[in-house]
C-alpha positions in Angstrom: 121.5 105.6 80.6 121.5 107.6 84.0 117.7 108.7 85.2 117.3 111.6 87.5 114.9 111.4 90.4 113.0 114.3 91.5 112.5 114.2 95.4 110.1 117.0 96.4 108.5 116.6 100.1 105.0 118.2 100.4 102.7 118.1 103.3 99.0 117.0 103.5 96.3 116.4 106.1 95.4 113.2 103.9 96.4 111.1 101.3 93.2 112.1 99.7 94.2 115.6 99.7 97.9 114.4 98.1 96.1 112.5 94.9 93.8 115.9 94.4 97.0 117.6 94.1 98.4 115.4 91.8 95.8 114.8 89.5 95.8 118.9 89.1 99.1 118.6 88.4 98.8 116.0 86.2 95.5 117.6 84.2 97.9 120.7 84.2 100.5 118.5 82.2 103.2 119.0 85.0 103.0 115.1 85.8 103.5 112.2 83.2 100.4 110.8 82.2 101.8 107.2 83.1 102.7 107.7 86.5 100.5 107.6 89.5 100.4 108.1 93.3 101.1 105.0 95.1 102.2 103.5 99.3 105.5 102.2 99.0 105.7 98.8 99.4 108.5 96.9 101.7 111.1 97.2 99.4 110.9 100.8 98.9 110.6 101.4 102.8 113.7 98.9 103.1 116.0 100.9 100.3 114.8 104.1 100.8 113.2 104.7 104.7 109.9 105.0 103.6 106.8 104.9 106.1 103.3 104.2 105.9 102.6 108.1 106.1 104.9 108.5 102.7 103.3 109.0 99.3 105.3 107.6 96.2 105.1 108.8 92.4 105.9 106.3 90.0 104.9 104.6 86.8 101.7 102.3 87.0 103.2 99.8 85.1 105.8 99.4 88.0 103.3 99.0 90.8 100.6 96.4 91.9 97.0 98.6 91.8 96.5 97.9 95.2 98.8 99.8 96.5 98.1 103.0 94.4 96.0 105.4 97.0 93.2 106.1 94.7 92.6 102.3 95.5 92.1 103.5 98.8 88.4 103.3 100.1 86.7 106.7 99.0 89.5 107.8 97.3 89.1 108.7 93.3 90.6 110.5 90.4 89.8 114.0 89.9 89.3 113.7 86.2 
C-alpha cells in the first residue's frame, strides 16, 4: 500500500518551542498519539537533506529515544 507524507515547514526560535507546539497539537487530537518529535539522524539527512536545525515527526517505535528532542536536556512533554 502507498503512504502519503505530510511535509509542513513551521518556524521556531527553539526546539523547545517546536515540541510545545506539538504536544498541543497532539492533546488537540491533530497528531497521532504514536508519533513523536525527533532530530533526524544520518540517514534521514543523507536521503532527504536534513540538518541539525530540522525537526522530524515520526512514529516512536521507528526512532532510538535519544534522538527524540524531548530527550533533550530541559526539554519535557506538555502533558
Amino acid at each position: 500500500m502507498s503512504s502519503y507524507r505530510l511535509h509542513l515547514p513551521l518556524d521556531f526560535e527553539t526546539p523547545a518551542a517546536a515540541l510545545a507546539w506539538f504536544d498541543e497539537a497532539q492533546m488537540a487530537g491533530l497528531v497521532p498519539a504514536d508519533v513523536d518529535l525527533f532530530h533526524p539522524d544520518a540517514l534521514d539527512s543523507a536521503a532527504h537533506g536534513f540538518t541539525a536545525r530540522d525537526l522530524i515527526v515520526r512514529r516512536t517505535r521507528d526512532r532510538i529515544a535519544s534522538l527524540a528532542v524531548r530527550a533533550g536536556k530541559g526539554v519535557s512533554r506538555v502533558r
